[in-house]
C-alpha positions as CSV (number, residue, x, y, z in Angstrom):
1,X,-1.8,9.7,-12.6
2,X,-1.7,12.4,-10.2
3,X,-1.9,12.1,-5.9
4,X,-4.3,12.7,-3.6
5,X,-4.0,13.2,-0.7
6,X,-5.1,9.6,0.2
7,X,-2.7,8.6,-1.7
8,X,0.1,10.7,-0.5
9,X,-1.1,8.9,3.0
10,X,-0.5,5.4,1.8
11,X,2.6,6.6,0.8
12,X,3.6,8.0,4.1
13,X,2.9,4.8,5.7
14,X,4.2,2.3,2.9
15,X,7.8,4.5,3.1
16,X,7.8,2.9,6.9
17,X,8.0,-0.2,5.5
18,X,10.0,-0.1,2.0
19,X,13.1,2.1,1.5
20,X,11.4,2.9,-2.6
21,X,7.7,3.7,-3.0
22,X,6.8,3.4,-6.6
23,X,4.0,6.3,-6.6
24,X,2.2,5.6,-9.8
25,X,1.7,2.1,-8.2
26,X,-0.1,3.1,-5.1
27,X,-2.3,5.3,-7.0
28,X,-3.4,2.7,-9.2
29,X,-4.0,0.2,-6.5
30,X,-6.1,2.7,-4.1
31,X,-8.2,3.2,-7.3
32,X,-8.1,-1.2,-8.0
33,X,-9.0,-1.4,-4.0
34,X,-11.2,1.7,-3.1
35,X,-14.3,-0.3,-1.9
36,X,-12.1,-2.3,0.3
37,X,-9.8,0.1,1.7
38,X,-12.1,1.5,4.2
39,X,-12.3,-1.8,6.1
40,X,-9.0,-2.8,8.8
41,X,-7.0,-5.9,7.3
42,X,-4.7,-8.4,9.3
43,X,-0.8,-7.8,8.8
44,X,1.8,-8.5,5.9
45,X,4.2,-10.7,7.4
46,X,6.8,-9.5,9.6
47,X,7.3,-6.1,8.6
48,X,4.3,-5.0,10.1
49,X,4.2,-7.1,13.3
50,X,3.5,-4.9,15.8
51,X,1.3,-2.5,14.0
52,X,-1.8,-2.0,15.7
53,X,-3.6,-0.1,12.9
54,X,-2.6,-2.1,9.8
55,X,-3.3,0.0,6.4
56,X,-5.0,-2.7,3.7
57,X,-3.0,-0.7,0.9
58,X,0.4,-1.1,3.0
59,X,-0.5,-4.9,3.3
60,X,-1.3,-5.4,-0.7
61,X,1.7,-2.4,-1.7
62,X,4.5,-5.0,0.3
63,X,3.0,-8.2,-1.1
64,X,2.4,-7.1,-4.4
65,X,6.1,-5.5,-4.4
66,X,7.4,-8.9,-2.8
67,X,5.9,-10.7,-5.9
68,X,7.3,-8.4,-8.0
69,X,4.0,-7.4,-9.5
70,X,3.7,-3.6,-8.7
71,X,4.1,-2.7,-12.7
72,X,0.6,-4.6,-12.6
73,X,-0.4,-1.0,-11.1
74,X,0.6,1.6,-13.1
């Protein structure tokens, strides 16, 4: 599956948060989440506490990594 440059933004900002950004993951979960990505979400836990601009794809990326689920993606 190959990046956009939406995509390539979510990685930016998920690479803030996680030291390994499985890329093939946040591909497939901007396409899962496209209608919903557009809209502000609340924050992730801890890791983005402080973040006044939370990205929605950031939020799901570090709980679906958390959960060990990001294969789920791909």
């Amino acid at each position: 599956m190959s990046m956009g440059s939406i995509e390539m933004d979510h990685v930016a900002d998920i690479s803030k948060y996680t030291d390994n950004v499985d890329e093939a993951a946040v591909a497939g979960m901007a396409k899962t989440y496209r209608l919903v990505l557009s809209k502000s979400d609340t924050a992730v836990g801890a890791k983005l506490k402080g973040v006044n601009r939370k990205s929605r794809l950031t939020a799901y990326y570090l709980l679906a990594e958390h959960f060990n689920k990001l294969d789920t993606f791909k």
